[in-house]
C-alpha positions in Angstrom: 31.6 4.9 -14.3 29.6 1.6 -15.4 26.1 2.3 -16.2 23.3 1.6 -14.8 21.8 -1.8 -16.4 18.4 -2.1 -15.1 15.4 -4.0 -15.9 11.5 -4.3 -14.6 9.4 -7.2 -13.9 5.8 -5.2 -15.2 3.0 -4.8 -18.1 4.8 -2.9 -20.4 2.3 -1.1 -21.5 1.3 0.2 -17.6 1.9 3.7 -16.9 4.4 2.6 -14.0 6.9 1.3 -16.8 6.8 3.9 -19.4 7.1 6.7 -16.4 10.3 4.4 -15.4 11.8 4.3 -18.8 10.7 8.4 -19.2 13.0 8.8 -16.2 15.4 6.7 -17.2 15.8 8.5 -20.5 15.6 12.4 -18.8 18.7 11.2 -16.5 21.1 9.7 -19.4 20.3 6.3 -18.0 19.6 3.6 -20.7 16.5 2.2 -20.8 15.5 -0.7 -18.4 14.9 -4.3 -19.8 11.2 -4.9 -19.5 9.7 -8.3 -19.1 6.0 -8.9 -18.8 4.5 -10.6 -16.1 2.5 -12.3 -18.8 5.4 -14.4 -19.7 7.0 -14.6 -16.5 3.4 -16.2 -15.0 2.6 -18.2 -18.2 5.6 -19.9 -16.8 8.7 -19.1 -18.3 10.1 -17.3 -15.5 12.8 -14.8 -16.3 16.7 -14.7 -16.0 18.6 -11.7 -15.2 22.5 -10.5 -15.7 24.5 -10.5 -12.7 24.8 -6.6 -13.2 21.0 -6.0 -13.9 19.2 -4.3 -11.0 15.8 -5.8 -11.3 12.9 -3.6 -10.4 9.1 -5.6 -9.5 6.9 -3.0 -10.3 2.6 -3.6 -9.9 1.3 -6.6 -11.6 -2.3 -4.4 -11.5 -4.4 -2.9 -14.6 -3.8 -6.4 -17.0 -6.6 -8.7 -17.0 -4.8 -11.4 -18.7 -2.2 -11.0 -15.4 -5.2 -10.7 -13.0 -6.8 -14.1 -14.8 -3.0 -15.6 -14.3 -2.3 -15.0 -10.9 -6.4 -15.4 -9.4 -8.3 -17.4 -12.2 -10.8 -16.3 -14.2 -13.2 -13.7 -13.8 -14.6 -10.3 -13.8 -10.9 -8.0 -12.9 -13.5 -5.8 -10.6 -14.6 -8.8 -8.2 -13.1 -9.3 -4.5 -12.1 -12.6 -4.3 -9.3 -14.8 -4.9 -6.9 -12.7 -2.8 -4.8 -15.6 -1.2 -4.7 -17.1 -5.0 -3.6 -14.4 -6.0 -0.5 -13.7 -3.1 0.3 -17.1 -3.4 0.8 -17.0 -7.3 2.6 -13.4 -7.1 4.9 -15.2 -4.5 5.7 -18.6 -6.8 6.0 -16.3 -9.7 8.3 -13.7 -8.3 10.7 -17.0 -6.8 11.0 -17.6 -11.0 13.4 -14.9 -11.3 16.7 -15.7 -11.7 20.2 -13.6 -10.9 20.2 -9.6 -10.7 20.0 -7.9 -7.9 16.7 -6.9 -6.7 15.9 -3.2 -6.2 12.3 -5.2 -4.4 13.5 -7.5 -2.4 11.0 -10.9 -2.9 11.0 -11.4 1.3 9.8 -7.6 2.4 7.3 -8.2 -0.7 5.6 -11.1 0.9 5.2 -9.4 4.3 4.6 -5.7 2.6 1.5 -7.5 0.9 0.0 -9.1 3.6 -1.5 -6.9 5.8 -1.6 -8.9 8.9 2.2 -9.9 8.9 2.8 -6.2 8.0 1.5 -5.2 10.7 3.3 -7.3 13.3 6.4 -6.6 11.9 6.1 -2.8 11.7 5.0 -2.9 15.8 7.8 -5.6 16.8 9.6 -2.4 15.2 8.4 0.2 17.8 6.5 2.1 15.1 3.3 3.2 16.0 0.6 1.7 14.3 -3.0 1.1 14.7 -4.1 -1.1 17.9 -5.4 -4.4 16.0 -6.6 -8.4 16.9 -5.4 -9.7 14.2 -1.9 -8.6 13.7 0.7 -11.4 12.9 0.8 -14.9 11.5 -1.0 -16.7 14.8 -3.7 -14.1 15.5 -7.0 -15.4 14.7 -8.1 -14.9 11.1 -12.5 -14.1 11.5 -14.2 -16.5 9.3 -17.8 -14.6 9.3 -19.1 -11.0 10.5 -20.1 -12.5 14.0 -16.3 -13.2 14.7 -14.8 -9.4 13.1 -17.5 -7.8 15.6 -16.5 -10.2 18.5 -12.8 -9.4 18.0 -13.5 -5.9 17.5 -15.2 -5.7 20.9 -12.6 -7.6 22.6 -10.1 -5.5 21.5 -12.3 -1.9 22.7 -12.5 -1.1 19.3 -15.5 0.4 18.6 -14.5 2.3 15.4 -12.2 0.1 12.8 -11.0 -1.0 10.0 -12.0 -4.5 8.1 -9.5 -5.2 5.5 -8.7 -8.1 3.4 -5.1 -9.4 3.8 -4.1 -9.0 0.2 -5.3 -6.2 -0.9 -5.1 -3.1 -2.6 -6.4 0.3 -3.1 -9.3 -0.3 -0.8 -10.6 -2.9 -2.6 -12.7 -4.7 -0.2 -12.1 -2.2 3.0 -15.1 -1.7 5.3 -14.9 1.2 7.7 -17.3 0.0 10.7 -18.6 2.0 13.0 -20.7 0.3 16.0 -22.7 1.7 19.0 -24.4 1.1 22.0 -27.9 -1.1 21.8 -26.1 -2.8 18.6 -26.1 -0.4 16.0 -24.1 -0.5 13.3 -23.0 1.3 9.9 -20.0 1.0 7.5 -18.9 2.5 4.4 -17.2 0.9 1.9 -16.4 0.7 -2.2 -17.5 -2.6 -2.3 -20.6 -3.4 -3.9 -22.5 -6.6 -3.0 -24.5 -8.1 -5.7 -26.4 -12.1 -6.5 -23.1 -13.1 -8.4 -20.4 -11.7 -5.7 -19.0 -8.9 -4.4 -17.1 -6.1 -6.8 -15.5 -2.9 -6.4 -16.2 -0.2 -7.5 -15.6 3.7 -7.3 -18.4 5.0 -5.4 -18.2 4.8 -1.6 -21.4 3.4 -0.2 -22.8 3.6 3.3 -24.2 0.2 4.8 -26.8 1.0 8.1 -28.0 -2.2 10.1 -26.1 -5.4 11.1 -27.5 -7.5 8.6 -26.5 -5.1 5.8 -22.8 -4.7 7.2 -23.1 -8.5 8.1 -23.9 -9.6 4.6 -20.9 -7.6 3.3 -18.3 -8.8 5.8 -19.5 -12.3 5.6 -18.9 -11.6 1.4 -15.4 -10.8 1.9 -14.5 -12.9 4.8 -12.3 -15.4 2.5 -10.1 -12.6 2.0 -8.0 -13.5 5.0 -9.3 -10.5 7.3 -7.5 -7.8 8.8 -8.8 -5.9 11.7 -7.5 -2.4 13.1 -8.7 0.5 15.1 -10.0 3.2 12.8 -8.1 6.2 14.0 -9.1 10.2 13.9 -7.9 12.1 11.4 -7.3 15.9 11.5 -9.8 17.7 9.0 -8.6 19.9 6.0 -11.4 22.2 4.8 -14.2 19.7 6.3 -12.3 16.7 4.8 -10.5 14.2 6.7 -6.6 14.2 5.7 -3.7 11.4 6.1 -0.2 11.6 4.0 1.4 9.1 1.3 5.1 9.7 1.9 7.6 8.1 -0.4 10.6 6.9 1.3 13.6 6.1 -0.8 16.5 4.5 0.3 15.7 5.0 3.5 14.8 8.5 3.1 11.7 10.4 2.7 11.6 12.4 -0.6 8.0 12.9 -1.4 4.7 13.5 0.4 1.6 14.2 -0.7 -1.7 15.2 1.7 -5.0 13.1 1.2 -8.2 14.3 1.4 -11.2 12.3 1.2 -15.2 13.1 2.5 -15.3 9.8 3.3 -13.0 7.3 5.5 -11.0 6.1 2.4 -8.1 9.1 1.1 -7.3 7.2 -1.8 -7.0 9.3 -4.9 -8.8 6.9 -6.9 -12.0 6.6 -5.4 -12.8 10.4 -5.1 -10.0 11.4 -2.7 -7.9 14.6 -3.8 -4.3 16.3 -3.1 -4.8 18.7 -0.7 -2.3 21.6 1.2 0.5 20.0 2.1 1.7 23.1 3.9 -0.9 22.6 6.1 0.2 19.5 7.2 3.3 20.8 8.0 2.1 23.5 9.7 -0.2 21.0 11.7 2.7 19.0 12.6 4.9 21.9 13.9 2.5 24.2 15.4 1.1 21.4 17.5 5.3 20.6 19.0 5.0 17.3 17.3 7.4 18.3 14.2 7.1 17.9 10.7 10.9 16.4 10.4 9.4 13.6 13.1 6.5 12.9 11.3 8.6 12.0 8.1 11.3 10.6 10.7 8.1 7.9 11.4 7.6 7.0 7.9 11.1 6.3 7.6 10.9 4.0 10.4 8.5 2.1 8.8 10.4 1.9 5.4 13.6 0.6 7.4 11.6 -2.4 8.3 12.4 -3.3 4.6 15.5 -2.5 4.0 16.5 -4.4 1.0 13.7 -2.5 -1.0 14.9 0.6 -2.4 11.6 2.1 -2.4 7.7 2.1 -0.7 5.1 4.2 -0.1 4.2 4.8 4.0 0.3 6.0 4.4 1.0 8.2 7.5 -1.9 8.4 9.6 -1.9 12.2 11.6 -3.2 12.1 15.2 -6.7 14.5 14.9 -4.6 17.1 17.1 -1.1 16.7 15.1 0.7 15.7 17.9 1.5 12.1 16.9 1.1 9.7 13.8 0.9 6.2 13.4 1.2 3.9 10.2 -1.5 2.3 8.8 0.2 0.8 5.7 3.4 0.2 3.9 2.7 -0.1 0.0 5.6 -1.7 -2.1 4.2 0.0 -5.2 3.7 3.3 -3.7 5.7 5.5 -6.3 2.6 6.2 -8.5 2.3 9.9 -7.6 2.4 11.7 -11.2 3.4 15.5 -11.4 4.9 15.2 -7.4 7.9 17.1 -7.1 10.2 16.0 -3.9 10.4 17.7 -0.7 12.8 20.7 -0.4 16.5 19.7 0.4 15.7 15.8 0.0 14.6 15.2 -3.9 14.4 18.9 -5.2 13.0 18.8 -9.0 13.0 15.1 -9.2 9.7 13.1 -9.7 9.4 9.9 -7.2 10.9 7.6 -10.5 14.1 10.2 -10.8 14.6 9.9 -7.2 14.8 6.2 -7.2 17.0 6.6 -10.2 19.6 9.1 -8.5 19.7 6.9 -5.2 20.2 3.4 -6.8 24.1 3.3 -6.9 24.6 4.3 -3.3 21.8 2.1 -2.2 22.8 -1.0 -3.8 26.6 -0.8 -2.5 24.6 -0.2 0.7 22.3 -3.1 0.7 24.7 -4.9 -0.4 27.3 -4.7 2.6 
């Protein structure tokens, strides 16, 4: 058999690449090609074998990419999020030859969230009721037009995301009430020079305070979705990161968070993922359903070998919906797979074991 020949578009020195070439080297595979996306944004582009299966892996964690792709500036600041898409997109249509293991079309809609979104419900999967969802739903300009959507749409409870984003940079979770009230909680810190992000989850009370937030944000290209209840694990709410590989799900981790955000990063932890299957099946809604969704989702994009699905539980386990599809969703260190689908193999060897089948697949 021919080996594998692979190669990844990254920062070589990112943890994403040197797990990659870990698994690559615990497998017998020889070690991917690497090529920065410093030289690939400076403008060189890359070229790539006919036989080379070209992984795009996070441009994230380099400030020289970040200054490359959004312009100068401080890596932590919310802004420049459409600069920044549009320059991913020109640079990624650089690449030349190979086959892509991220295909460059599910990558443009995987990171917008609005187009996402429209695509994943034209799909039948469940997802979160939103007013903004596809390319000719009205993008809000200011805070008065997120709350006037919002209260269109019955949503009293939601979501206010940037387009382009990641990791909850720039998320709001609103929450309004009768008489005008208003709260929200968010990472983002609002300061006299701009708007940042930071790791601490603050609460906003008041509409001007929420106001002055959103309004900070609102050239982000604003999405807008219903914020759904989550079931509670030990007084934390709880969502799932499943990792769906070739069109299957192999990993799964459960979220935790004390506040509306689960990601790991900004405080949230790993919690019992027996109880989330447990939820799933005592409740009649199934656990093999609940991955069945994710997968759904994943086959939306089905010339990308891998994403990560954020599975959203109903507050009773008796349904889930999606709230987002990640096309660099694979960073999940120490994550054995789920019993009978990846047993022993970490979310890189996974990918590595269902490449050749995949491709031959995706390729038909």
């Amino acid at each position: 058999m021919t080996p594998l020949r692979l190669a990844v578009v990254g920062n070589p020195e990112n943890r994403r690449v040197t797990m990659l070439q870990d698994a690559a080297a615990r497998n017998g595979i020889p070690a991917p090609r690497v090529v920065s996306w410093r030289e690939v944004l400076a403008g060189r582009g890359a070229r790539f074998d006919p036989d080379e299966l070209v992984r795009l892996d996070s441009p994230g964690e380099d400030p020289e990419v970040d200054r490359l792709l959004r312009g100068p500036g401080d890596p932590t600041r919310i802004a420049g999020g459409p600069r920044w898409y549009a320059s991913l997109l020109a640079a990624v249509g650089t690449l030349r030859g190979g086959r892509h293991l991220t295909d460059p079309q599910d990558l443009a809609v995987l990171f917008d969230k609005r187009q996402c979104h429209a695509v994943l419900a034209a799909g039948g999967v469940p997802v979160p009721p939103s007013p903004t969802s596809g390319g000719d739903a009205p993008v809000p300009r200011d805070w008065p037009e997120v709350r006037e959507l919002a209260a269109a749409a019955g949503l009293r409870r939601f979501f206010v995301k940037p387009a382009h984003g990641s990791s909850a940079a720039g998320v709001v979770a609103v929450e309004t009430a009768p008489g005008g009230r208003v709260q929200a909680r968010s990472s983002a810190e609002l300061t006299t020079d701009g708007v940042y992000n930071s790791l601490r989850v603050r609460r906003l009370t008041g509409e001007a305070e929420v106001g002055a937030l959103v309004d900070a944000v609102a050239g982000e290209h604003l999405h807008i979705e219903a914020w759904l209840p989550k079931p509670s694990w030990r007084g934390r709410a709880a969502d799932l990161r499943i990792v769906v590989v070739a069109g299957r799900a192999t990993h799964a981790v459960l979220r935790t968070s004390a506040h509306p955000m689960t990601n790991l990063h900004l405080g949230g932890q790993r919690g019992d993922l027996d109880t989330a299957r447990a939820g799933f099946d005592s409740a009649g809604y199934g656990w093999d359903n609940a991955l069945a969704v994710a997968e759904r989702a994943a086959a939306r994009f089905p010339r990308t070998l891998c994403v990560g699905v954020d599975l959203l539980p109903a507050a009773n386990w008796r349904g889930a919906a999606v709230g987002e599809v990640n096309a660099f969703g694979d960073l999940l260190p120490g994550l054995s797979g789920l019993p009978g689908r990846a047993d022993g193999l970490d979310t890189y060897s996974a990918q590595l074991a269902a490449i050749a089948g995949w491709t031959d697949h995706a390729a038909a």
